[in-house]
N, C-alpha and C positions, 0 to 999 in steps of 0.2 A: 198504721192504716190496716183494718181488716177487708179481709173479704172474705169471698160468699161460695167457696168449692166445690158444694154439695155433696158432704162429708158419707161414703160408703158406711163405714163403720162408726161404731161411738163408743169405743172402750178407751178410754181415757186413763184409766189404772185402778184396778180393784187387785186384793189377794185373791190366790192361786187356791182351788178347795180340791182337795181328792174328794170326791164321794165316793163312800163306800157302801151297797145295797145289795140284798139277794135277787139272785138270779130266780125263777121261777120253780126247775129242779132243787133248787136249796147253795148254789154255788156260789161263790162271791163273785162281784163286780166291783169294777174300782176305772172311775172316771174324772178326771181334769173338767176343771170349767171354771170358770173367773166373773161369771154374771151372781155374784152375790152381795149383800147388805145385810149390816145387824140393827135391829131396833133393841134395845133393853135383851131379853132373853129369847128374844125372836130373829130370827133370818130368812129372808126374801132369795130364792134361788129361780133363774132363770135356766128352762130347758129347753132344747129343742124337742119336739115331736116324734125325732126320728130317731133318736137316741134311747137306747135298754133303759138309761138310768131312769128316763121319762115313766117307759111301762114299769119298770122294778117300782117306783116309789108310788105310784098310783093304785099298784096292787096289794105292797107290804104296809104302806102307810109308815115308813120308818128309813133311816140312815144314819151315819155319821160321817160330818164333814171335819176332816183330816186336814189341818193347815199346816201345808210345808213349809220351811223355810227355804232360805233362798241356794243355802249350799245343795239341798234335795234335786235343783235342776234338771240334772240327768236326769234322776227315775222318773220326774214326769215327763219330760221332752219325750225321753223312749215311748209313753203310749199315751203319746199328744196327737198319735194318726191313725189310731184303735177305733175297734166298735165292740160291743158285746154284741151285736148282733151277726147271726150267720150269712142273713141275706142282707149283704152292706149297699145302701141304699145309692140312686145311680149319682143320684148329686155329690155323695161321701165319697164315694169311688173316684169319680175324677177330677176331687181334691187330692187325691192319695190314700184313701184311708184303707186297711183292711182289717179281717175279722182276727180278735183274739180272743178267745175263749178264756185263760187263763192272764187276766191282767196282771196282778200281783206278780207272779214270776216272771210277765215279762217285763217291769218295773224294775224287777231285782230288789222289792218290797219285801215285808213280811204281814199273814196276817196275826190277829192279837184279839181276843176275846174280848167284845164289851159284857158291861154291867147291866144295859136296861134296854137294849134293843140286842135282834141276834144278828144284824149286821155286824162285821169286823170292823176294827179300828186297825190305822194303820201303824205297826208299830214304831217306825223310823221319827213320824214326822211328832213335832214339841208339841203340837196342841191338835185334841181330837173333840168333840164336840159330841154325843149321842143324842139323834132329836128326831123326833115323833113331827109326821105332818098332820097341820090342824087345817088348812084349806090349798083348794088348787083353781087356779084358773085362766082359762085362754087367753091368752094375748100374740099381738100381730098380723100380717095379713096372711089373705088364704093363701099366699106362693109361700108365707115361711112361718108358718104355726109354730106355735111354743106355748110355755106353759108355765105362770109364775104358781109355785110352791113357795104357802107359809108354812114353816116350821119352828116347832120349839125345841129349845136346847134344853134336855134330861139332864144333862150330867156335862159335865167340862173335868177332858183330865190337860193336865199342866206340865211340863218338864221342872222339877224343882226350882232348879236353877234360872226358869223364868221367872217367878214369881217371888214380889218383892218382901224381904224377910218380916212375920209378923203383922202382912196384911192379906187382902184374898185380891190383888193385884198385877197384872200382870206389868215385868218393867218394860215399858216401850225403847231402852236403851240398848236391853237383851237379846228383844225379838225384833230378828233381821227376817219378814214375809218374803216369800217366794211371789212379787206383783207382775201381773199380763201387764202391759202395755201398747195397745193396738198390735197384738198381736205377738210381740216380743217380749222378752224375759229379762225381768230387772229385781235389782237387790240392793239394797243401800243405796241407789239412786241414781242407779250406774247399770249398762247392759251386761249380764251376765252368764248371758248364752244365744247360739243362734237357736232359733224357732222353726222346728218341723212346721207347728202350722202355720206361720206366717208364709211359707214357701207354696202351703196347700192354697191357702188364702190369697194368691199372688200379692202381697206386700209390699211394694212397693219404700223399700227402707236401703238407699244407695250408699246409708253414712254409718252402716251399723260396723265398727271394729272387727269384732269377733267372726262376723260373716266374712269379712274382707279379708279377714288373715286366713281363716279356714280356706277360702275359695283360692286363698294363692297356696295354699302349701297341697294343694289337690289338684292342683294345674288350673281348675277353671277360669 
């Protein structure tokens, strides 16, 4: 039997993207976000409005999206409750968020020079993407504006050992994605970590493991 809940959110499971974009003095930024899609050499990125990454890519016209794998959890978890911005806006605020100026270090990342945009690649994670935006446009309502970015993939770099010998392939065996899942962190198919923001996001998830064992060895 279904029914009819009136579902809050709708992330259902996409991978996990660092994007990585200049900051407007020339500094990096580096952003978690899970609203993406690839068509052929193209990817569909959904932003909010109120987020750096928004004004960075509207200004520079460029980024690369960084796909972690699932073992990387931590370093994104850590600035899963980040803003590049300094005036962190009142909604982000009392989710939790605050301002980090230097994401990559507090990631416990590295950056790594691309080839075709001057945004960083990240170097930890197996697959980075450099890609140029070809259009931008509004979507949602006026309470929560956002903004789909089309972009095209310049360049794909690869971990060797992803990709399958003697084709230009990646093995889907190899690569275990870092995927959101309404809010939570899964890997092979299975929860993999508890979720800063699923806690900003009050989430509402009473059967997750790793939260349950955390909150009892913390007293909560």
């Amino acid at each position: 039997m279904h029914v009819v809940p009136g579902l809050k959110v709708l992330y259902f499971g996409t991978p996990v993207v660092l994007i990585s974009s200049l900051n407007e003095d020339g500094t990096a930024n580096l952003a978690p976000m899970s609203s993406a899609w690839w068509l052929g050499q193209n990817c569909v990125l959904g932003l909010g409005n109120s987020a750096r990454t928004t004004e960075n890519l509207l200004r520079e016209g460029e980024c690369v999206l960084n796909l972690p794998s699932s073992a990387m959890v931590d370093a994104v978890d850590r600035i899963a409750l980040t803003t590049g911005r300094p005036d962190v806006p009142d909604r982000k605020a009392g989710q939790g968020y605050r301002h980090e100026p230097d994401k990559f270090s507090a990631a416990g990342l590295t950056e790594q020079a691309s080839d075709l945009v001057r945004a960083p690649r990240v170097a930890e994670c197996p697959i980075q993407l450099e890609c140029r935006v070809v259009s931008s446009q509004p979507v949602g309502s006026p309470a929560e504006f956002a903004t789909a970015f089309q972009v095209e993939v310049l360049r794909a770099h690869v971990e060797e050992e992803l990709v399958i010998p003697g084709t230009h392939h990646v093995d889907p065996l190899g690569w275990d994605p870092l995927i959101m899942k309404f809010c939570e962190f899964f890997g092979g198919g299975h929860t993999v970590h508890p979720s800063r923001l699923a806690e900003g996001w009050r989430m509402p998830h009473p059967r997750m493991p790793n939260r349950q064992a955390d909150d009892a060895s913390s007293g909560k």
